[in-house]
C-alpha positions in Angstrom: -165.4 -31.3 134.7 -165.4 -34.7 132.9 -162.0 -34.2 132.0 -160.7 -33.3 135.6 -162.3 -35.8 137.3 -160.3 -38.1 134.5 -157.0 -36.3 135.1 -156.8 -36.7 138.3 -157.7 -40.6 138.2 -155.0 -40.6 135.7 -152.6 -39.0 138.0 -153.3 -41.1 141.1 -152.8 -44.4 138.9 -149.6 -42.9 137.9 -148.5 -42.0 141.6 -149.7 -45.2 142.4 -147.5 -47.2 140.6 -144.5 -45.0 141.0 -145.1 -46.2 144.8 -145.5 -50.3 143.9 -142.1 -49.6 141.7 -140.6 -48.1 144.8 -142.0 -50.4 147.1 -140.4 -53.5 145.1 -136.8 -52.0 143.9 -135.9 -52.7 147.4 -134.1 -56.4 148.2 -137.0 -57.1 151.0 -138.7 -59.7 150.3 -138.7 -63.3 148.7 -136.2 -64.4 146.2 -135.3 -68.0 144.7 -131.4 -68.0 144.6 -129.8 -69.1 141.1 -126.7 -71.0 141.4 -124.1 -68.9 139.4 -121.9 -72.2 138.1 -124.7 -74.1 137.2 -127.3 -71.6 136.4 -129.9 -73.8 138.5 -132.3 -72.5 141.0 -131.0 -73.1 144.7 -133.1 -72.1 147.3 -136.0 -69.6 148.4 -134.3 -66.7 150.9 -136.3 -64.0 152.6 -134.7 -60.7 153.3 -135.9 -58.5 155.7 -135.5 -54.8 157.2 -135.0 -54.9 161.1 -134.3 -51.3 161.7 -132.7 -50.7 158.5 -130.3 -53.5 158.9 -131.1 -56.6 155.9 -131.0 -60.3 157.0 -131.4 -63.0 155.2 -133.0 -65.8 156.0 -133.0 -69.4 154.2 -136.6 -70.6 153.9 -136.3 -73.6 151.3 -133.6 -75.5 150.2 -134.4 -76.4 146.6 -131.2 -77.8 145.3 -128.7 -79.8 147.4 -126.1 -82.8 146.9 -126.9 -83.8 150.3 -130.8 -84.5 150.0 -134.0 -82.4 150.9 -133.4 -81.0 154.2 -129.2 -80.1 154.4 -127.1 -79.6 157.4 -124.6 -76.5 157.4 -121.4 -79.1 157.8 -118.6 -76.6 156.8 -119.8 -73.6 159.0 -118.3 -73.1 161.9 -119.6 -72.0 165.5 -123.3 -72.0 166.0 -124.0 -72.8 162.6 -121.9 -75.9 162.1 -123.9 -79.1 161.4 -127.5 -77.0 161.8 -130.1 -77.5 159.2 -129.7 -74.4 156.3 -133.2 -74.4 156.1 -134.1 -71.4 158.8 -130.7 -70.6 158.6 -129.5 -66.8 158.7 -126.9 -66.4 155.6 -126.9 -62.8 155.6 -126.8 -59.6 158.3 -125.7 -56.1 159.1 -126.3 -55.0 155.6 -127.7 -51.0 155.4 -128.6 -48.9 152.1 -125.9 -46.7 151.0 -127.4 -44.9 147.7 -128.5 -47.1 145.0 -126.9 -50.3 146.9 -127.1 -52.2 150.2 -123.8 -52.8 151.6 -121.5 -53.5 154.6 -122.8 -56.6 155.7 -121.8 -60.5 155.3 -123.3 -63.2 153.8 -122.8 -67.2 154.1 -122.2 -69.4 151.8 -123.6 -72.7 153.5 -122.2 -74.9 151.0 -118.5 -73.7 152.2 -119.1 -72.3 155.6 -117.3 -69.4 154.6 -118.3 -65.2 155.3 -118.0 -62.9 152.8 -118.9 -58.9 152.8 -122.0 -58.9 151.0 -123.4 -55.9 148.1 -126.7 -56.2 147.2 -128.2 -54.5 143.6 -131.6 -54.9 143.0 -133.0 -54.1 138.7 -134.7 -50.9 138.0 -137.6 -53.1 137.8 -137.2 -54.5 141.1 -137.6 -58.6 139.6 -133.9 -59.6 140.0 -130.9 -58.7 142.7 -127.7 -59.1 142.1 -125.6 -60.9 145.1 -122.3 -60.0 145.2 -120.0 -61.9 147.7 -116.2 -60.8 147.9 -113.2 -61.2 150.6 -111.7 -57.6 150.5 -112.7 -55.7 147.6 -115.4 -56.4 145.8 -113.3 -56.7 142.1 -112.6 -60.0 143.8 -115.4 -62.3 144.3 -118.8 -63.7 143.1 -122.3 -62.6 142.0 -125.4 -64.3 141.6 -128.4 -62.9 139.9 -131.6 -63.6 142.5 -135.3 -63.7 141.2 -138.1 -62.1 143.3 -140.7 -64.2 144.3 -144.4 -63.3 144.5 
């Protein structure tokens, strides 16, 4: 009976974690953004699911040639010459198998839009960003670290 009782503790700490994993090899949720020229920490985004759409939203700027608290001075519409900080840099992106795709991200240093992929690790710790203009063999990727 002992050794039920211990199999099936066993088995719920195993399902358990197999739904944690899940739960975090998502791209929900709090990452600090690495700068993919300099290798230096950015910012702190949060992405969330509104309906199975992702946005992005800027909650700390960490790194900035313009001082603590930039202004979006490239961007145009709306956006230009608004704080990043609180800033949405990324919508309309939806899972498609082991990605999230079809949606556009900002880059606030440029105030350009580019059509976004987003790849979280097996492990769920790091995402990688990939911007592009057309397909996606053209373009940049960052590697993002989740936040706790």
């Amino acid at each position: 009976m002992k050794s039920l009782l211990r199999l099936a503790v066993a088995t719920a700490l195993m399902l358990g974690a197999g739904a944690v994993f899940a739960a975090e090899n998502t791209p929900v949720g709090t990452w600090k953004t690495i700068d993919d020229e300099t290798g230096k920490p950015k910012s702190i985004v949060k992405i969330t699911d509104e309906g199975g759409e992702l946005k992005a939203t800027v909650v700390e700027v960490l790194q900035s040639e313009e001082g603590p608290h930039p202004i979006c001075k490239n961007c145009d519409g709306e956006r230009k010459n608004k704080p990043i900080e609180g800033m949405n840099i990324m919508w309309g992106v939806h899972k498609d198998g082991d990605i999230w795709d079809g949606g556009k991200i900002l880059d606030p240093k440029t105030g350009k839009v580019y059509k976004v992929k987003l790849q979280p690790s097996e492990d769920g710790s790091k995402l990688t960003v990939r911007g592009y203009i057309g397909f996606s063999l053209i373009g940049r990727s960052q590697e993002w670290q989740r936040q706790q």
